[in-house]
N, C-alpha and C positions, 0 to 999 in steps of 0.2 A: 247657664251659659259657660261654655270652657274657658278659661284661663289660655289664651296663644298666645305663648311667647314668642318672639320674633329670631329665627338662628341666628345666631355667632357666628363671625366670621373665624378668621385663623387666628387673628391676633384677640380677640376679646370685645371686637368693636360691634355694632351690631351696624350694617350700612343701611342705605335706601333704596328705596325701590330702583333709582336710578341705577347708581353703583351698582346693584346686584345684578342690576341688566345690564350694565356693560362689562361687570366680569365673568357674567355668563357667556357673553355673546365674546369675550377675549377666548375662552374656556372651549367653545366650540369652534373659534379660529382656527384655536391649537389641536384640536382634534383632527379638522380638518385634513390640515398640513401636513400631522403624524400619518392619517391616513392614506395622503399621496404620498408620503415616503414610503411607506406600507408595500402600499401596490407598486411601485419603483423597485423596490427591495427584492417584491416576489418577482417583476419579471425578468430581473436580473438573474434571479436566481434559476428563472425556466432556463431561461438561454442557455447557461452554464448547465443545468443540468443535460441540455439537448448535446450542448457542446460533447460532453463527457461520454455522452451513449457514445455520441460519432466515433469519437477517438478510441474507447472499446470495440467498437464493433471493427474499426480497422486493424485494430490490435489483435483478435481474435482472427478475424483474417488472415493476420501475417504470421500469426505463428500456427494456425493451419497450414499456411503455405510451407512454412517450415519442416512441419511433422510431415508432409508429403514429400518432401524432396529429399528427406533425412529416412532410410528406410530401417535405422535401430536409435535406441531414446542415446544413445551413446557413442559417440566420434568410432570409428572402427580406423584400428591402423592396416593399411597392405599388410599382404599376405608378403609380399616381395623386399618388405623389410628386413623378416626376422624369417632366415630358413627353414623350413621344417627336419627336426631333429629328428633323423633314423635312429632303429636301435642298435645298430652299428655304433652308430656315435654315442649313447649309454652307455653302453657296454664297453666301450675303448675308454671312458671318462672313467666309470666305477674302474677299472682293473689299474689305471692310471694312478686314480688318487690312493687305493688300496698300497699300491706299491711308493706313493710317497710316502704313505703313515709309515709300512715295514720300512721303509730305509730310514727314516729321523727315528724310530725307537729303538732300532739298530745302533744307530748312529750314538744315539742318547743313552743307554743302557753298557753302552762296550767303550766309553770313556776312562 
């Protein structure tokens, strides 16, 4: 016949049958409890996740709306800002600034 020893609790004591039932039956309380916190938990956490799709997909929405109404990824300034420069107007600028440099090295060399 085997030798059965009786388990140990935490502390070294060995309980009774009682005690063992009523900290089993504490032990499954608390499972219980954890468990409904559990499922609390998760469906807090559906909601929030449903939440978050919503808010993307509005998101994605509005800046579709965006890229449609914006017809380059990049602000575009008027044309009627900044005139368009003929080559009239180079060509008076280059002979312009040519004729500054000749007159200050002129200027600068004949001191």
């Amino acid at each position: 016949m085997p030798n059965w020893d009786p388990p140990l609790e935490d502390d070294g004591v060995t309980l009774g049958p009682e005690e063992s039932l009523q900290r089993e039956i504490e032990k499954s309380k608390s499972l219980k409890v954890e468990r409904l916190q559990l499922r609390n938990e998760i469906e807090s956490l559906r909601s929030k996740n449903v939440q978050l799709l919503n808010e993307n997909e509005v998101l994605k929405q509005a800046l579709a709306n965006v890229k449609m109404n914006a017809p380059g990824s990049s602000p575009r300034v008027s044309s009627s800002a900044f005139p368009r420069i003929t080559t009239q107007t180079i060509y008076f600028l280059l002979i312009f600034n040519l004729g500054a440099v000749a007159f200050l090295l002129h200027y600068f060399f004949n001191r």
